[in-house]
Each structure stands twice: as structure tokens, then as C-alpha cells.
N, C-alpha and C positions, 0 to 999 in steps of 0.2 A: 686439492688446491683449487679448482674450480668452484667449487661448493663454497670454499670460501669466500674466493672472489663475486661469486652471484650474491651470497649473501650479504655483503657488505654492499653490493652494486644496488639492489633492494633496499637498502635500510635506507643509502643516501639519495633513491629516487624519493621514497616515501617523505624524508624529511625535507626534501626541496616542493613537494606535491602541498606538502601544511603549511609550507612559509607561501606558496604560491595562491593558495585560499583564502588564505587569510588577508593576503593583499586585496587580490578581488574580491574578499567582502567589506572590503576598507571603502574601496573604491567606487564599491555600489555598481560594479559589472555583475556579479553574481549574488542570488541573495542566500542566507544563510538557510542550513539543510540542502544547498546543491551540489557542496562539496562532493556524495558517491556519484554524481554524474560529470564532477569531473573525475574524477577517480578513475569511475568505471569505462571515459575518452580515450583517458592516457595508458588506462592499461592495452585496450584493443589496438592503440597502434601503436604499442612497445611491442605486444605479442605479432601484429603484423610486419614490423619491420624486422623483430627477431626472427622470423620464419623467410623474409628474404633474403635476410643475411648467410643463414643457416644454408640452403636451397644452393645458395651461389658458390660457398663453403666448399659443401658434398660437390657441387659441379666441378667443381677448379681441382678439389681430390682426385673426382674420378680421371679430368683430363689430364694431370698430371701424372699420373699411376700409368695410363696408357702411354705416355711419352717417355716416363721410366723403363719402361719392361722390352720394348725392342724388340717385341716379338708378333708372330702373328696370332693375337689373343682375340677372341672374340670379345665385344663389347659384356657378354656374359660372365664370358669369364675374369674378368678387370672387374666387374663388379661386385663376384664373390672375391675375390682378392681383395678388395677395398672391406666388405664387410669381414673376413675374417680377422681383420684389423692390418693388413699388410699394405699402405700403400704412400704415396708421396705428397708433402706435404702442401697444402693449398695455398701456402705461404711463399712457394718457389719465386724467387724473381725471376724476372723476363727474359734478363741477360743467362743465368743457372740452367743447367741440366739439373729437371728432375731426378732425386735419388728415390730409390724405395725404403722405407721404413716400417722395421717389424719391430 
């Protein structure tokens, strides 16, 4: 399901990237042939913002997993819990007790 969703999230970045070139070379901000410099703009801070997002993700898992478990777990060991796919989800609201999830 994910795979879907990136793929479709891709197609409709791609197609708002050509309608957005095309404006700018209507408009004579950008001249024609600089469309892969914008391309290759937007890609680095898609991938840069994807990687903060992700980064905060994994964070908000790990802290959550650790508020799950109620125990005295080493930060170690929460962490291989998290990677072996066991842990809570980064989604918890504020008011919620994390649960764990396997």
C-alpha cells in the first residue's frame, strides 16, 4: 500500500513540476532547457524534508516504545525492539498511553 501511495505521490509531484515550468517559461523567470535545474531544486529539498520527517518519525517511535514498555529497558534494548518491528506507534496522541505493537 505504501508503494502505491509514493507512487501516485510522485506522478502528481512530477505533473504539478511541468505545469510549474511551463508557467516560468511563459513568464520569462526561467529560460527554456532549465527545467532539470529546477527539477533537480525540488528534488533535494523533497528528499531533504523527507529525511526530517522520517528522523522525527523513528524519534517519536523510539520515545514512545520506551513509554510503552514500563520497564527498566535500556535505551539499547528499546532500540532493538523497535527494529525488530515491535514497538509504538509515532502517531500516539498526547492525551493516549502508548501501546506496543507487533
Amino acid at each position: 500500500m505504501q508503494t502505491l501511495f509514493i507512487q501516485i505521490l510522485v506522478g502528481l509531484i512530477r505533473f504539478s513540476l511541468g505545469g510549474v515550468s511551463l508557467w516560468l517559461i511563459q513568464k520569462g523567470i526561467i529560460q527554456p532547457g532549465q527545467e532539470a535545474d529546477l527539477y533537480f531544486g525540488v528534488a533535494v529539498i523533497a528528499l531533504t524534508v523527507g529525511s526530517i520527517i522520517w528522523s522525527k518519525v523513528k524519534g517519536l517511535r523510539l520515545f514512545h516504545t520506551a513509554l510503552a514498555v514500563k520497564s527498566d529497558l535500556s535505551p539499547d534494548e528499546v532500540r532493538r525492539m523497535v527494529n525488530n518491528g515491535t514497538y509504538a506507534p509515532a502517531t500516539t496522541p498526547k492525551s493516549a498511553t502508548p501501546e506496543i505493537q507487533r
